[in-house]
C-alpha positions in Angstrom: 27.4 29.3 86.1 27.4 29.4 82.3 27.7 25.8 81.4 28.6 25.3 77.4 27.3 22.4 75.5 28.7 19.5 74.4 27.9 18.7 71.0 29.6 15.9 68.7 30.0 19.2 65.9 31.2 22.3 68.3 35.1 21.1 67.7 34.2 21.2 63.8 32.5 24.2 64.2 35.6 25.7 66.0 38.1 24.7 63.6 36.1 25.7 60.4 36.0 29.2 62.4 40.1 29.2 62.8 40.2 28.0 59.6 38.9 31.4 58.2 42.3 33.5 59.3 44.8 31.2 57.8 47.0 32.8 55.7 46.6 31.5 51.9 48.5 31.8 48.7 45.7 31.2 46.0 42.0 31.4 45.5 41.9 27.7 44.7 43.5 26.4 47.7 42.0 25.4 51.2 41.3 28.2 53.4 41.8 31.1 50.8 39.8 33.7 52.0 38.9 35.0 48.3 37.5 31.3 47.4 34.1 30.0 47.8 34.9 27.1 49.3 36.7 26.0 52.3 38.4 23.3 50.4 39.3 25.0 47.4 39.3 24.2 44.3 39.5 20.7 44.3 43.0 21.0 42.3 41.0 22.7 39.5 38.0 19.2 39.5 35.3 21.7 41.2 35.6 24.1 38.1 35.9 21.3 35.8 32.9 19.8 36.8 30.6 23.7 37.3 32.1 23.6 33.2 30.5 20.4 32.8 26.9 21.2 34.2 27.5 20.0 38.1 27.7 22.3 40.7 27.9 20.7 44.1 27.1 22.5 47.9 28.7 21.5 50.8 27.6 23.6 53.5 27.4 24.4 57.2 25.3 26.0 59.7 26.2 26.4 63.4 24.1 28.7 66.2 24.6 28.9 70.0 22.3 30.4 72.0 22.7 31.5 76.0 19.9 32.9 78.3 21.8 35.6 79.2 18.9 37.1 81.4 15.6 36.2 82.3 13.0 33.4 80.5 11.4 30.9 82.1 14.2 29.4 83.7 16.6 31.1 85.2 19.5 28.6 85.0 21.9 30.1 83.0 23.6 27.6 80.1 24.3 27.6 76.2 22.9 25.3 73.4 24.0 24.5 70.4 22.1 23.4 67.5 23.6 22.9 63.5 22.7 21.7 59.8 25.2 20.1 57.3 24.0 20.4 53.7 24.8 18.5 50.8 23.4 18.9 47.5 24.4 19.2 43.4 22.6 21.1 40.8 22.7 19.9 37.0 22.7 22.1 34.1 20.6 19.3 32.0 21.3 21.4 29.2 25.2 20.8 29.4 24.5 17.3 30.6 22.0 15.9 28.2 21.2 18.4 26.1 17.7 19.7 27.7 16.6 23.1 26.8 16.5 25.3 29.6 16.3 22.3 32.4 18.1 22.2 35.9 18.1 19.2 38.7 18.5 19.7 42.0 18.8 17.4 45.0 19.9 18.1 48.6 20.2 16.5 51.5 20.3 18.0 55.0 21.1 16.6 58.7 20.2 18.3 61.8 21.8 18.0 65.4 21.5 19.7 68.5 19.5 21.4 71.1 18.1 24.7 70.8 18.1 27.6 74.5 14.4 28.3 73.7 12.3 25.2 74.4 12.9 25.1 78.1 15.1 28.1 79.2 13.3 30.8 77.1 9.9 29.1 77.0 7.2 27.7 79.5 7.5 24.1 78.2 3.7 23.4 78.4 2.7 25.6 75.9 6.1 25.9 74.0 7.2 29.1 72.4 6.2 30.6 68.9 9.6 32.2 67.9 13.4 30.2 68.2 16.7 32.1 69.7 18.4 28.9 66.6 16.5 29.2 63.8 18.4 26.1 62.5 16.9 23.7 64.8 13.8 21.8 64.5 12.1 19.0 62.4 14.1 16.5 64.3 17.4 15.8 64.4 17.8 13.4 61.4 18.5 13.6 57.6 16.3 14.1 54.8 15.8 14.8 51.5 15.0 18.5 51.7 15.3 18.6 47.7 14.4 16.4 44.7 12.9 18.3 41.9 14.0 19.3 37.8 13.0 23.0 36.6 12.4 24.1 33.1 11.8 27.0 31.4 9.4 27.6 28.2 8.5 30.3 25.7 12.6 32.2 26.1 11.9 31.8 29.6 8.7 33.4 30.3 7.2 30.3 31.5 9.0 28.4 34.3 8.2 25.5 35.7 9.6 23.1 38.8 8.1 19.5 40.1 9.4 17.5 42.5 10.1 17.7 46.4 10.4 21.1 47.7 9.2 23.2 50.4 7.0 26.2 49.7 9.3 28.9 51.2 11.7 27.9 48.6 9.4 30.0 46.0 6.7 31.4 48.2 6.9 34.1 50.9 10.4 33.9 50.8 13.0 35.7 52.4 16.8 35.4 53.3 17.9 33.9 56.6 20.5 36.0 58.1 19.2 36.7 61.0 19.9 33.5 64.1 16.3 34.1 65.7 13.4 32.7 63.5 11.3 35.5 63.2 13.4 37.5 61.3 14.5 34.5 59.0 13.1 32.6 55.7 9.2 32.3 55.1 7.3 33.9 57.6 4.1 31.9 56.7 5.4 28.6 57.5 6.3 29.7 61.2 3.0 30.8 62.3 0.8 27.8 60.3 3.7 25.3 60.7 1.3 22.4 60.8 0.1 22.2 57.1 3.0 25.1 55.7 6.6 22.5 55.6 9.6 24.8 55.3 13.4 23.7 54.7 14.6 21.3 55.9 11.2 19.6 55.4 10.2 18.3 51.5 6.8 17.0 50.3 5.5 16.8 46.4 5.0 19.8 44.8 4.5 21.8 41.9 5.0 25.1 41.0 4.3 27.2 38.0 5.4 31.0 37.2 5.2 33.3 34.2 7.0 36.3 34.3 4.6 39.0 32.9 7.8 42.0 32.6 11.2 41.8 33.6 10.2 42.8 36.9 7.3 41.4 37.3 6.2 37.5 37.5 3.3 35.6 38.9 3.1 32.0 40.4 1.0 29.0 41.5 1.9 26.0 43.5 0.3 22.7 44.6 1.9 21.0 47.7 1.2 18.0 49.0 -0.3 18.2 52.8 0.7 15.5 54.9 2.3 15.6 58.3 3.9 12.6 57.8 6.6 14.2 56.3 7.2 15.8 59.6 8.4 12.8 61.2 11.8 12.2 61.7 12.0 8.7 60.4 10.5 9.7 57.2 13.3 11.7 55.6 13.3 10.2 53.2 10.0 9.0 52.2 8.9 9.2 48.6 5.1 7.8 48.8 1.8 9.7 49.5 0.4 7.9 52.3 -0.6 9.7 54.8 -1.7 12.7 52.7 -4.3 15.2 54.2 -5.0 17.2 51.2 -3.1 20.3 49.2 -1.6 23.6 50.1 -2.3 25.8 47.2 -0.6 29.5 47.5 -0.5 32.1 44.5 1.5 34.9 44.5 2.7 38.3 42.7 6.2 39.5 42.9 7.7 42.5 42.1 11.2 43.3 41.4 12.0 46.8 41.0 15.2 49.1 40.3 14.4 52.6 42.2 17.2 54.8 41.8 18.9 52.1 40.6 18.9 50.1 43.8 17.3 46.7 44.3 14.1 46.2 45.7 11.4 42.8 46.1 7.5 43.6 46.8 5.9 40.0 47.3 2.0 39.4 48.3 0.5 36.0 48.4 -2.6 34.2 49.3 -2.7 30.3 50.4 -5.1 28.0 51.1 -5.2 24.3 52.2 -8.6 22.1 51.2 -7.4 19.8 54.4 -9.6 19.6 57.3 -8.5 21.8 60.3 -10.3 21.8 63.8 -11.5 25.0 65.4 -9.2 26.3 68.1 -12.0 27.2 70.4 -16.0 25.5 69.2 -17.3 22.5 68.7 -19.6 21.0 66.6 -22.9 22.9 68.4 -20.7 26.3 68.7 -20.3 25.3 72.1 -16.9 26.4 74.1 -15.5 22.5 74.0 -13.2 23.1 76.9 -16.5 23.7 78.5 -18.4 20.5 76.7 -16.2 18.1 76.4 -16.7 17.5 72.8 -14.4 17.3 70.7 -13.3 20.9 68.8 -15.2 21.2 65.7 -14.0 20.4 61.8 -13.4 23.3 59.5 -13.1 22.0 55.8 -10.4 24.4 54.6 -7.6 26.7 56.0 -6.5 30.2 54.5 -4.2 33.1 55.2 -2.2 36.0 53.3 1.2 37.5 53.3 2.8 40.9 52.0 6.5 41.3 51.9 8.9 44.3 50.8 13.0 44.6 50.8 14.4 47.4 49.6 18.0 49.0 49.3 17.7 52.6 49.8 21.2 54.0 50.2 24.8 52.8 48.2 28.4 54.1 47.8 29.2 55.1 44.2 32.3 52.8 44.9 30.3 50.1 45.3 26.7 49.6 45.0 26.2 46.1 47.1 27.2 48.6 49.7 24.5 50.4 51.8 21.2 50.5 53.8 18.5 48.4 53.1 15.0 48.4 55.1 12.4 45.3 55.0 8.8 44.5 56.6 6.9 41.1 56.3 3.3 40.7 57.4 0.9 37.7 57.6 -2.9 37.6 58.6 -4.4 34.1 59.1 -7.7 32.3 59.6 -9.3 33.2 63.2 -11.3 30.1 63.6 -7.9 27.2 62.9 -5.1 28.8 63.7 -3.4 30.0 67.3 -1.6 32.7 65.6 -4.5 35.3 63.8 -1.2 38.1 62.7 2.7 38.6 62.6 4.1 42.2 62.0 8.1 41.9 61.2 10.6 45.3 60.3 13.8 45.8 60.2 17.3 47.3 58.6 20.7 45.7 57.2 23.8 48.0 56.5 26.4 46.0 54.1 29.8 47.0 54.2 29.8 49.7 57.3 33.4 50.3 56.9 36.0 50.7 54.5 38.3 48.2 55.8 35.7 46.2 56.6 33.3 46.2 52.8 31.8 42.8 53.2 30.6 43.0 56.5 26.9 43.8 57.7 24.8 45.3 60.6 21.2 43.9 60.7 18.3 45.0 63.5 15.0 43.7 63.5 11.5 44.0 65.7 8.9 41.3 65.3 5.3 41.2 66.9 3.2 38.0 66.9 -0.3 38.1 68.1 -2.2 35.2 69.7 -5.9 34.6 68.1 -8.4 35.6 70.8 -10.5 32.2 70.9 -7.4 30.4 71.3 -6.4 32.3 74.4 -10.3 32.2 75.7 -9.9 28.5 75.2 -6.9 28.7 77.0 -9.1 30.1 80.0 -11.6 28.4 79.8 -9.2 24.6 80.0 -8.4 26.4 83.7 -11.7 27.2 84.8 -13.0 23.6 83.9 -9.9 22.7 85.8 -10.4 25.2 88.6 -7.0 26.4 88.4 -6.3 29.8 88.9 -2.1 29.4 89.8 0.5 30.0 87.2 2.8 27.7 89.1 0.6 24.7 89.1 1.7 22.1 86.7 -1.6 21.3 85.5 -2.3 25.3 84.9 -2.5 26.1 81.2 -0.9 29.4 80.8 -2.6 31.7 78.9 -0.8 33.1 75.3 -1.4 36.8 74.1 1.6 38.5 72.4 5.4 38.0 72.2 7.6 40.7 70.7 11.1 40.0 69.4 14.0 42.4 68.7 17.6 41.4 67.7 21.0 42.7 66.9 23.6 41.0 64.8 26.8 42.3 63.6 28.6 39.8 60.1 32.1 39.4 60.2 33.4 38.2 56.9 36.1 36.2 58.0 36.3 34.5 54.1 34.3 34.2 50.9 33.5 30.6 52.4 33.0 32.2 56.0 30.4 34.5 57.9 30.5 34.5 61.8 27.2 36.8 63.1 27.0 37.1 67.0 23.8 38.9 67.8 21.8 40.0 70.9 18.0 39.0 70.9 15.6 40.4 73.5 12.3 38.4 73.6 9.5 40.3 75.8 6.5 37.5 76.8 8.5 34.8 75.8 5.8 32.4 74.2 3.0 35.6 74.6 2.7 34.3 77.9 3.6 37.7 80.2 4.4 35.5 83.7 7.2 34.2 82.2 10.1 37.0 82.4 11.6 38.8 79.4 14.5 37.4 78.1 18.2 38.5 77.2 20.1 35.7 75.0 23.5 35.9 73.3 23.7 34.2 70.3 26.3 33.3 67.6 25.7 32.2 63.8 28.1 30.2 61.6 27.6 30.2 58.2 30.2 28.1 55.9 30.7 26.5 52.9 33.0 23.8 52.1 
């Protein structure tokens, strides 16, 4: 029996959806389907105030995920998991007279339980992708934003410090997709540990100069220290507990072809923190084998490339058409569990006349296990002497998990997207005794 979950926000969720087909009279009213906002226009304060230099976010993020079929366990239920955001941005240049300056600050709250950490995934190892993107990091708030921006030389230098997470600049990549590997910066997925993305903030700063039009190149430094992780340090503003910097460069190229949009984005990082071999120790021994503790490496590196591309529009209207996209990231062999993630995939934006705002996305994803960290993996259950899956002490051994999924966006309102999607996750976890798994999922995406 399909059992749906009881969450303090589903009733909000629900009523924010039926909210979307009320009729309206005016853009600025609550529940206009042609407004931004949910709420309107505040009785004409919300455009008073955007005048003014203050433009304030009130968003929401919803996604339930079902094991349709198959996954670890075979108990069929539904989870829910969502994310309130509330932020403002300041035009300091309207405010206080600052050339070229912007402040932003946003906080987030998380809540909810997510289908893959025990239906989809073999809980003692966990999973490497999530059928809800949305949760994770603890179900708490946190400052997920705190930094000013200014821009130098009629713009050709840019510069932002304060909190932030690196995806925000770095490897980026929109989140419209429910199942995490198809959504927002790759890099922090697969190196999680020392990469923080939304809704995670640490100090940072990052420089760009934009070389052409089209073209711009940028450097950050960001603070390294799990603490941040924790979910009683939200808001935490001091460095203790700091590990060392994250320090990623990157190109990115923004061309027209044909007159259609297109991003090119490749990027190096590399953290000077210590990070502990996944299979050695200190005398290049096997330490499952030894019982030593796993060796120190002094540094950690990886790479990313990623393209989007619009290839197709209507003469109509060009935001309408097919657009293709591929991410890739390669990382260090000797630290890291994941070595390589291969990502692809295809949007279509407005497939029907009546029907111009909606989209079609499919995506295939392919992350691959680093081979000392699955011979470490074996070697734990030879030490052990276990040799049966269904032993609770048996370590199951992670090679390769392939994703696929299928969304379809209704555009209910300006203020409202409702995306259900299909995902397909084959080796849930890359762990192959664990059964492939069906799940049915369903994004929200509002704003108030």
């Amino acid at each position: 029996m399909l059992r749906l979950p009881k969450t303090r926000y589903s009733g909000l969720a629900l009523a924010t959806l039926l909210g979307g087909l009320s009729p309206t009279t005016g853009a600025s009213e609550m529940f206009a389907k042609d407004s931004p906002w949910m709420l309107g226009d505040w009785g004409g304060t919300r455009s008073e105030l955007l005048e003014k230099g203050y433009d304030f976010t009130l968003g929401y993020t919803g996604e339930m995920g079902s094991n349709l079929h198959g996954g670890y366990s075979h108990d069929r239920t539904a989870r829910y998991s969502d994310q309130f955001t509330f932020g403002v941005n300041m035009d300091l240049q309207k405010i206080l007279g600052w050339h070229d300056t912007e402040f932003q600050l946003t906080l987030t709250e998380r809540h909810g339980d997510n289908i893959s950490n025990d239906r989809i995934n073999d809980p003692r190892v966990g999973g490497f992708t999530s059928a809800q993107e949305v949760w994770g990091r603890g179900e708490t708030w946190r400052i997920t934003q705190m930094w000013i921006k200014q821009k130098y030389f009629d713009g050709a230098l840019d510069v932002k410090f304060g909190r932030f997470g690196e995806g925000e600049d770095f490897n980026s990549f929109p989140c419209d997709f429910q199942n995490l590997a198809f959504c927002g910066s790759q890099v922090g997925n697969w190196v999680g540990g020392i990469w923080y993305n939304w809704p995670v903030s640490q100090w940072a700063l990052r420089v760009r100069y934009n070389l052409t039009d089209q073209l711009y190149a940028q450097v950050g430094v960001f603070e390294q220290n799990p603490s941040n992780l924790e979910s009683g340090n939200g808001f935490k503003l001091s460095g203790s507990g700091t590990q060392g910097a994250v320090m990623p460069v990157e190109l990115v190229w923004s061309p027209r072809i044909d007159g259609l949009k297109g991003e090119y984005r490749a990027g190096y990082y590399y953290s000077n923190a210590k990070a502990q071999d996944v299979l050695k120790d200190s005398n290049g021994q096997p330490a499952a084998i030894s019982g030593a503790a796993y060796r120190s490496s002094s540094s950690k590196h990886g790479m990313w490339f990623g393209a989007q591309q619009q290839v197709t529009s209507l003469a109509s209207d060009q935001s309408r058409g097919l657009s293709l996209f591929a991410n890739a990231t390669v990382h260090d062999k000797k630290t890291n569990a994941i070595d390589n993630y291969v990502q692809a995939g295809v949007v279509y934006k407005g497939p029907f006349d009546a029907r111009a705002k909606d989209d079609i996305g499919f995506a295939l994803a392919r992350v691959h296990v680093n081979p000392g960290y699955r011979k470490n993996a074996r070697l734990h259950n030879q030490v052990a002497n276990l040799d049966d899956y269904d032993n609770p002490g048996f370590l199951p051994v992670q090679d390769t998990e392939y994703s696929a999924e299928l969304y379809y966006g209704i555009h209910l309102a300006d203020w409202l997207t409702v995306r259900p999607n299909l995902q397909y996750i084959r080796h849930p976890g890359g762990v192959s005794h664990v059964d492939d798994a069906l799940i049915g999922g369903l994004k929200i995406q509002s704003s108030f």
